[in-house]
C-alpha positions in Angstrom: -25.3 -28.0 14.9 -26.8 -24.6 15.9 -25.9 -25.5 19.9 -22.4 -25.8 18.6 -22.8 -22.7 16.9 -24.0 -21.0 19.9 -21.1 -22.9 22.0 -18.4 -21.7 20.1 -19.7 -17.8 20.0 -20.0 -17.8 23.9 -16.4 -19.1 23.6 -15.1 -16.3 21.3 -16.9 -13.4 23.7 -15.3 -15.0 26.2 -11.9 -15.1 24.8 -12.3 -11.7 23.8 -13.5 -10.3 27.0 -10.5 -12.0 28.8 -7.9 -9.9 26.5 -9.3 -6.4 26.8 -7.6 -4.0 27.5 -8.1 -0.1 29.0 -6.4 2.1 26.0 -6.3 5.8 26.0 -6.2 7.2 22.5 -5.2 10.7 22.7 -5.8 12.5 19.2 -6.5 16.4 20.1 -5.7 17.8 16.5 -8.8 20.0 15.5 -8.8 18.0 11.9 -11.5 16.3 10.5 -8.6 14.2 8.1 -6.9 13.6 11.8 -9.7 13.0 13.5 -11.0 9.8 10.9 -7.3 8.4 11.7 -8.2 8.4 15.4 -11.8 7.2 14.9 -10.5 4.7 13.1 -8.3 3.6 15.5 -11.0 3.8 18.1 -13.2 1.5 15.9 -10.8 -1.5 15.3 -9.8 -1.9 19.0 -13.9 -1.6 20.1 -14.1 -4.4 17.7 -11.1 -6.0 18.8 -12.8 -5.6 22.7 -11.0 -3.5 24.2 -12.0 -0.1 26.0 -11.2 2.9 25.1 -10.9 6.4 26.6 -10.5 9.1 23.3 -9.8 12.4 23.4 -10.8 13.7 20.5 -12.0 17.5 19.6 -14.9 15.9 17.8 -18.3 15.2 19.7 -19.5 11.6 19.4 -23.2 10.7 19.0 -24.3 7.7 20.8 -21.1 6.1 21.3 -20.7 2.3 21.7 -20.7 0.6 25.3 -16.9 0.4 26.2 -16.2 4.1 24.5 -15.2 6.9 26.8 -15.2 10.3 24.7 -13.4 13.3 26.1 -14.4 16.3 24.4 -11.6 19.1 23.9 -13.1 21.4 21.1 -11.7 24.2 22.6 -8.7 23.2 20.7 -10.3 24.9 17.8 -9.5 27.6 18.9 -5.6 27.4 18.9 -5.2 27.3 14.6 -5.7 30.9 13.4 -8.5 31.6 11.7 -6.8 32.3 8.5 -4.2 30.1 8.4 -5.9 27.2 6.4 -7.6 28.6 4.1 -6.3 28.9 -0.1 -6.1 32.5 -0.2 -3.7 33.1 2.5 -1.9 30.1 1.5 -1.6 31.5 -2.2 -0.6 35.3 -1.0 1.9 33.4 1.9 0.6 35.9 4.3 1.2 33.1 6.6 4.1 30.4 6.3 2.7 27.0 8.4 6.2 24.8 6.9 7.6 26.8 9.7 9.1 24.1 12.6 9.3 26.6 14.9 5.8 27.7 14.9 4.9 24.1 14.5 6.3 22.9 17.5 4.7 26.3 19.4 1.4 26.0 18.0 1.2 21.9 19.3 2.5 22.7 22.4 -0.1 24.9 22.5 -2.7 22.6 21.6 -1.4 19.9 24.3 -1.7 22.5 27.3 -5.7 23.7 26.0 -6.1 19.7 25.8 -4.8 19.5 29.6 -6.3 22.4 31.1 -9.7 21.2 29.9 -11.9 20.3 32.6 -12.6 16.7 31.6 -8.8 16.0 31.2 -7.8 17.3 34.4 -10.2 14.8 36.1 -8.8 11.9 33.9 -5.3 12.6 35.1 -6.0 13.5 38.6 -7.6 10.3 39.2 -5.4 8.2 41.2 -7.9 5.1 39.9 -7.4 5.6 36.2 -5.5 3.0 35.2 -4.3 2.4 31.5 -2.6 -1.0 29.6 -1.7 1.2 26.9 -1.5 4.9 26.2 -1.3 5.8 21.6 -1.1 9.4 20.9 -0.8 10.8 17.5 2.5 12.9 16.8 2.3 16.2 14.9 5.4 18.1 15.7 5.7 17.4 19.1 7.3 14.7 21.6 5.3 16.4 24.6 2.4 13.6 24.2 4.7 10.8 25.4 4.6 12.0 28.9 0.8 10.4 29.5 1.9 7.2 29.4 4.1 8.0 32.2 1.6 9.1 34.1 -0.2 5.8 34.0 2.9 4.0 34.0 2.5 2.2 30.6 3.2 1.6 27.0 3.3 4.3 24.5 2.8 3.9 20.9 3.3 6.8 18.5 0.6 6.8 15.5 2.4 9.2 12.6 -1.0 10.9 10.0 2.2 10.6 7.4 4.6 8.0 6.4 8.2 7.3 7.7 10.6 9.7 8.1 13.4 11.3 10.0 11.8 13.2 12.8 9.7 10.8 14.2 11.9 8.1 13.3 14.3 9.0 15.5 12.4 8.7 18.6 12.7 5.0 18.1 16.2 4.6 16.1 17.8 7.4 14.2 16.9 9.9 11.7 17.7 8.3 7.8 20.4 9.4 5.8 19.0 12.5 4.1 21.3 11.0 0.9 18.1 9.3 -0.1 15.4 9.8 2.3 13.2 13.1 2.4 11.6 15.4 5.4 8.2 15.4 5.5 7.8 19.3 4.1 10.1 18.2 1.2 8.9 18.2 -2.6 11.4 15.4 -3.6 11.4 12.3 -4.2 14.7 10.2 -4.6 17.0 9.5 -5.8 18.1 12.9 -5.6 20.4 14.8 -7.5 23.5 17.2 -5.9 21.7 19.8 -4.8 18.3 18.2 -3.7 20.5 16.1 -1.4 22.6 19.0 -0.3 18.6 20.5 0.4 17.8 17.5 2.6 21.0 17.6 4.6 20.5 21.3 5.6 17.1 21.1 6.4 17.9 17.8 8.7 21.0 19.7 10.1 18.8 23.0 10.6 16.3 21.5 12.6 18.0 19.3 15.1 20.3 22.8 15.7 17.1 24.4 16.3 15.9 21.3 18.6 19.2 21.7 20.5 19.4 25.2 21.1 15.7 26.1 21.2 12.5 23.7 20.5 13.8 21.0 22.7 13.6 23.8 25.8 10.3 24.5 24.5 8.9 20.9 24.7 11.3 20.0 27.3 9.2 23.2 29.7 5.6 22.1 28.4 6.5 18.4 29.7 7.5 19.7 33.6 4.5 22.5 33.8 1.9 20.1 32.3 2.0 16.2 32.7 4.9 16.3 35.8 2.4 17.3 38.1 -0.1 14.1 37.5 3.2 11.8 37.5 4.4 13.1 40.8 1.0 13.5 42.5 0.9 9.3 42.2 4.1 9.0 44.3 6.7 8.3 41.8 9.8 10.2 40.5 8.6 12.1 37.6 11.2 10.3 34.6 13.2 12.9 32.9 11.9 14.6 29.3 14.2 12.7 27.2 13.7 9.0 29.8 10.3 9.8 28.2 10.2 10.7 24.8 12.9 7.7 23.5 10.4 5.0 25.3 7.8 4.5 22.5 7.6 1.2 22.2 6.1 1.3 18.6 5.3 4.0 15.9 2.2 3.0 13.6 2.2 5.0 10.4 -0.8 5.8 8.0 1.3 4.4 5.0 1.8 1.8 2.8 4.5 1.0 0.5 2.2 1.7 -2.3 2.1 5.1 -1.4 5.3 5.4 0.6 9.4 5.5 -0.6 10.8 2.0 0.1 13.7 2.4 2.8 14.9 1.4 5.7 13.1 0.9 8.7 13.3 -0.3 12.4 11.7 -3.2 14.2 9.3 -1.0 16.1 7.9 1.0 12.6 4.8 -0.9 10.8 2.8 0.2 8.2 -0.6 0.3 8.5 -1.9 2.9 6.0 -5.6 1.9 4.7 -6.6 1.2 8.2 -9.2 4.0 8.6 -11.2 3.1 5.1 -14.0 0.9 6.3 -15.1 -2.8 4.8 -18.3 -1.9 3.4 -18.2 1.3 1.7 -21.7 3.1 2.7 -24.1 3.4 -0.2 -23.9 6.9 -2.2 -27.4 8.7 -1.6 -30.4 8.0 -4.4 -29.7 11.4 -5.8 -25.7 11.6 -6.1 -26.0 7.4 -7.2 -28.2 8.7 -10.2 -25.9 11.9 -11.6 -23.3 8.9 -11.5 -24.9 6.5 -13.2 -26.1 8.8 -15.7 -22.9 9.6 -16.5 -22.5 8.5 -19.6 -18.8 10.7 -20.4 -17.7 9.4 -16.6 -16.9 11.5 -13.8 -14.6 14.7 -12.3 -14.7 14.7 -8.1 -12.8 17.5 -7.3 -12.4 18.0 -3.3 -9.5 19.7 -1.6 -10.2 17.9 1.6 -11.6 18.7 4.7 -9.3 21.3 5.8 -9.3 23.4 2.7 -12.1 25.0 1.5 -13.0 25.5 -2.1 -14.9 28.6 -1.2 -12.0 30.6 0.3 -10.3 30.4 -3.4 -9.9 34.3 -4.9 -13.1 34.9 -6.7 -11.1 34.7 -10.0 -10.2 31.3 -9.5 -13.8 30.4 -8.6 -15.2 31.7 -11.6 -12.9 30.9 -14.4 -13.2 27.1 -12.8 -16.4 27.1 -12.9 -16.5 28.5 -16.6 -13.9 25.8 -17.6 -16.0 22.4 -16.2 -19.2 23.9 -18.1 -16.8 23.4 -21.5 -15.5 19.6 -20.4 -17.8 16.5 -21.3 -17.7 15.1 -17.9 -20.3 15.1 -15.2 -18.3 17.4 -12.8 -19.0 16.2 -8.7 -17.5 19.7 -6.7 -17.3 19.6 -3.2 -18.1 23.5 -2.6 -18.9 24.8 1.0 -21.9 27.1 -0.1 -24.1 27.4 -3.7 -22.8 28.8 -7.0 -25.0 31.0 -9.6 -24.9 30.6 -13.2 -23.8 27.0 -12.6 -23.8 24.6 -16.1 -26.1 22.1 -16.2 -22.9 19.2 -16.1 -21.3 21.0 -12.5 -22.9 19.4 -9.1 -22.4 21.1 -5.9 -21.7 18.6 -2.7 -21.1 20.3 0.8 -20.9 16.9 2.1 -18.9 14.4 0.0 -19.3 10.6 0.6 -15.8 10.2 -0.6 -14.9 6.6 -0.4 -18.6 5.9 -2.0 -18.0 8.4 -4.9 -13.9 6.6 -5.5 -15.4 3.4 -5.9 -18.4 4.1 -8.3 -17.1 2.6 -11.8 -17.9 5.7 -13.6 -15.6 7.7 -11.5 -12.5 9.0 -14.3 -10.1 11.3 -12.0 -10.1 12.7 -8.8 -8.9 15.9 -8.4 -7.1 16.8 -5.0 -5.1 18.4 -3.0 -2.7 15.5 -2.5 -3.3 14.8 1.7 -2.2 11.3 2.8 -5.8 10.1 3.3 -7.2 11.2 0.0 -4.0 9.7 -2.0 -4.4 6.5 -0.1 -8.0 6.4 -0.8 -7.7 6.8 -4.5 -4.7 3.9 -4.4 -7.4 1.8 -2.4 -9.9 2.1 -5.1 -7.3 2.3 -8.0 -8.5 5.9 -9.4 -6.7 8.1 -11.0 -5.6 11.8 -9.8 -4.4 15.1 -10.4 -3.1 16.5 -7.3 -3.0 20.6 -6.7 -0.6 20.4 -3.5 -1.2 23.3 -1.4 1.1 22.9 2.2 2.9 20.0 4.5 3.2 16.6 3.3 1.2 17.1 -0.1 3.3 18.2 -2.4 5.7 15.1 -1.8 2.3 12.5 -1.8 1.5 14.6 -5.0 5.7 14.0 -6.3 5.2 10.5 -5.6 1.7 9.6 -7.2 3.5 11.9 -10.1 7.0 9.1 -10.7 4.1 6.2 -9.8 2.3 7.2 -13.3 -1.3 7.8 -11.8 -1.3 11.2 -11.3 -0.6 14.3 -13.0 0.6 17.3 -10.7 -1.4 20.9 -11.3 -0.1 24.4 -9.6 -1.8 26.1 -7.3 -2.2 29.4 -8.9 -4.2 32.1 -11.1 -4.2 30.3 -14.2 -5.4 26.6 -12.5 -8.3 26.6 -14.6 -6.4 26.3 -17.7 -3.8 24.0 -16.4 -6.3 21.9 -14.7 -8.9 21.6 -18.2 -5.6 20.2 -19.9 -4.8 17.5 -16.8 -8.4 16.3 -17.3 -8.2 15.9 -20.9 -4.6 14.0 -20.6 -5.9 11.8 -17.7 -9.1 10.8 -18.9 -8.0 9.9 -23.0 -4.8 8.3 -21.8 -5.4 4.6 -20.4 -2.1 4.8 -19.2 -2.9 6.3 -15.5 -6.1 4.1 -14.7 -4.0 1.1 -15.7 -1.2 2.2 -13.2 -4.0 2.6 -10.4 -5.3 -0.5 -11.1 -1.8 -2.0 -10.9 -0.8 -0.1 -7.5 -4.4 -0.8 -6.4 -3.2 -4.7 -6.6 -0.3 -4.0 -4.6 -2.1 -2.2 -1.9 -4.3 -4.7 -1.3 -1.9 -7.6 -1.0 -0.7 -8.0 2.4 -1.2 -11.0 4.6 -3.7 -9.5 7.0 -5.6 -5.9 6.9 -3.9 -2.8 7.8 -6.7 -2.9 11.0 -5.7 -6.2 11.4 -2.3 -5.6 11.5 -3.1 -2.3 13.8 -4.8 -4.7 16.3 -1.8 -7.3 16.6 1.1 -4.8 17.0 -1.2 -2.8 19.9 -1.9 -6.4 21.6 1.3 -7.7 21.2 3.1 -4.2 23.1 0.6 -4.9 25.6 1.5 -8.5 26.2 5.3 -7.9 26.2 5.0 -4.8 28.4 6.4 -2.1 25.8 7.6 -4.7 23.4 11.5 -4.3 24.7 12.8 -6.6 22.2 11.9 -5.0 19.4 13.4 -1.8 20.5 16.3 -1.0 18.3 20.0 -0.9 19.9 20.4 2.7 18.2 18.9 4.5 21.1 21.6 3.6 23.4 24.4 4.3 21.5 25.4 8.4 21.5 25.6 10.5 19.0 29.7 10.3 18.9 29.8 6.7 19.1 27.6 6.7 15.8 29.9 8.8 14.0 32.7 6.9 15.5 34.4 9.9 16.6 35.8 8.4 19.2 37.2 6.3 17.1 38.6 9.4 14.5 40.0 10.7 17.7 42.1 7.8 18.8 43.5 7.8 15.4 44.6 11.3 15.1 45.6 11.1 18.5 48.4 7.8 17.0 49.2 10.1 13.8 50.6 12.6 15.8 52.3 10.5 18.4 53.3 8.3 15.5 54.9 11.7 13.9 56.2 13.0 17.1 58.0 9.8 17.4 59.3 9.8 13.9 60.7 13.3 14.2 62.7 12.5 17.5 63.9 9.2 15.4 64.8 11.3 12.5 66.5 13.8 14.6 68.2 11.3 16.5 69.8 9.7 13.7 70.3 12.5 11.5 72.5 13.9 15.0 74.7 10.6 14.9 75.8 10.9 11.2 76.2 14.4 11.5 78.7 13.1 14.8 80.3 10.7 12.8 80.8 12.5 9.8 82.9 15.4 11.9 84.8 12.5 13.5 86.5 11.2 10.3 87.0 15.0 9.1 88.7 15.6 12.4 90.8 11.7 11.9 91.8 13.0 8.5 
């Protein structure tokens, strides 16, 4: 029995061994939240057997065997200092929803993660072969010109759900009647004006694409990655040959979380993929303020790229002052120590999140309503109340809102107030733990894992060469053709004919009545 045991592991490592694959996993977004997608990633194809080349501002310690880390940190240094912190947010003494800076500050990004050292010897290496080439896209099509170099499949991984921008890099933007952009607050259906909203924001950015960000991408795509394609003896495929060959976009979204639509072969959902099997064990000290708590549980953490300690020092202190009057245990994830702290408030500067969401005696989770966090809580069917600061958020935060978990609070001066009255709704209503328990269920029932599911799609584009079959028909067809102007043409071209014809009839006969009509007068 244990010989056959043996047998049929040797058999598996084999099997294994002969489908790896070389991926290059290309995640250069200075974002801890961003970075766990692409770790994630990294982790289920090393299980999976492949190797893996990631570029990833984020060092690695001790990574496995068949890992090939590519540092570029110095991508740090492209987001301004003060552009993510709550203050500046608040006093919108900068605007980030901007597209145009955006698209600039990515394309930015991409040329530091070129130019760095380690990158350039990647993609000057005539030898440096890849199967498979999945890049993460934030605001910029640029990305899809590695694969070219290597000469392989690209597949686009989106940090968000579904929607129009990236969709149509595969098919064609949604109909903004009932689908949203990714800045939006919405959720549909929509009324008159929130669909007129949608429309001009969709029609305002592909007019900016046309006549402005497109150059911009268009320029980064020749000066950076054209070089490496060219220097391997091929022609150098044109910017848009490039960025309409994804052969697949993975998204970090599920429909328990996500606005049911529409969506092309080539789109899968995969949200829930980076939340590991076995949740890591909370440490003695934080597992015994939980389990002591006999009134349950407040985390409140506004993620990794937000910082509770850059709120004004109002907000600070009157927050502070309000969880000393609640009868919860209070869990704050708080960069540096507080003074005068009450004896219920615990500071974390390290939060084992998915540990603390899945401890029983956890009531809400307050958040600022990113992707990962939202999914998280769905995973572990807790409760939230969701401050939205920028980006995606306040539409996660609109959508956990119509679900009936979550209650939404505003960013502002008086969030104390606000935010001691969401606690005290959430935590005596059974209502929203029911309704995470109940989206929890649907989360969880798929027929494989969202890794599982991550691991198929990438081997099956690898397989099929770029999975052509599943590309959708939409790509070919121009923009007129869609529209069927052509078609409005032709028939306004026939109207008029039609009428021109009519008149010359109508003249025609109208000329031989009058003719006859002055022949009788004349007979008579």
């Amino acid at each position: 029995m244990e010989r056959e045991k043996v047998f049929c592991l040797l058999v598996s490592i084999l099997l294994t061994c002969g489908e790896a694959s070389k991926i290059l996993v290309v995640f250069p977004m200075p974002s801890r939240s961003h970075g766990n997608l692409g770790d994630g990633v990294v982790r289920h194809l090393l299980n999976a057997g492949h190797e893996v080349t990631y570029i990833t501002p984020f060092v690695y310690k001790n990574p496995p065997p068949k890992l090939r880390t590519i540092e570029v940190s110095a991508t740090f240094d492209i987001i301004p200092e003060n552009m993510m912190t709550i203050k500046s947010i608040m006093d919108r003494t900068i605007v980030i929803e901007n597209i145009g800076f955006l698209i600039y500050m990515m394309t930015e990004m991409l040329k530091t993660t070129v130019e760095t050292e380690a990158v350039q010897k990647l993609f000057n290496d005539p030898k440096e072969e890849f199967d498979l080439v999945i890049a993460e896209w934030m605001f910029s099509d640029v990305p899809a010109g590695i694969a070219a170099i290597y000469d392989c499949p690209l597949i686009w991984l989106s940090s968000v759900e579904a929607h129009w921008m990236i969709l149509q890099l595969v098919d064609q933007p949604t109909n903004p009647a009932y689908t949203v952009d990714i800045m939006s607050a919405y959720t549909p259906p929509l009324n008159f004006w929130q669909r007129a909203n949608e429309l001009w924001t969709q029609m305002k950015i592909k007019f900016l694409n046309f006549v402005w960000l497109d150059g911009v991408q268009e320029k980064a795509y020749n000066e950076l990655l054209v070089p490496f394609i060219a220097k391997r003896g091929k022609q150098p495929p044109s910017f848009d040959e490039v960025r309409y060959n994804a052969s697949m976009i993975l998204s970090n979204a599920y429909i328990s979380t996500s606005v049911a639509q529409s969506l092309p072969q080539s789109h899968k959902y995969i949200g829930g993929y980076h939340i590991e099997e076995k949740v890591t064990a909370l440490p003695e000290d934080l597992k015994k303020i939980m389990d002591n708590a006999k009134n349950g549980v407040v985390y409140f953490s506004m993620g990794s790229n937000l910082k509770s300690k850059d709120m004004p020092e109002e907000i600070k202190r009157d927050l502070l002052k309000m969880f000393g009057t609640i009868k919860q245990t209070v869990l704050w994830k708080f960069e540096e120590q507080l003074a005068n702290m009450p004896s219920n408030v615990h500071i974390l500067k390290w939060a084992p999140q998915p540990a603390i969401l899945s401890h029983p005696n956890l009531a809400v989770f307050v958040t600022h309503g990113g992707l990962l966090s939202t999914t998280e809580a769905v995973h572990f069917g807790v409760p939230i109340i969701g401050i939205p600061v920028f980006a995606d958020q306040f539409m996660n935060v609109a959508k956990s809102v119509n679900r009936g978990f979550a209650l939404k609070v505003d960013l502002s001066y008086s969030l104390a107030a606000e935010l001691k009255e969401a606690i005290r709704e959430v935590t005596t209503n059974p209502r929203y733990a029911q309704k995470a328990k109940e989206l929890s269920e649907i989360h969880h029932d798929r027929p494989v894992k969202p890794g599982v599911e991550m691991v198929h799609w990438v081997n099956h584009v690898i397989k099929t060469r770029g999975a052509p079959h599943l590309r959708s028909p939409a790509l070919h067809v121009p923009f007129y053709q869609k529209m069927y102007l052509d078609l409005a043409a032709v028939l306004v071209i026939l109207f008029l004919v039609l009428r021109v014809l009519l008149k010359i009839v109508c003249g025609a006969l109208c000329s031989k009545k009058k003719s006859n009509t002055g022949g009788k007068k004349k007979k008579n």
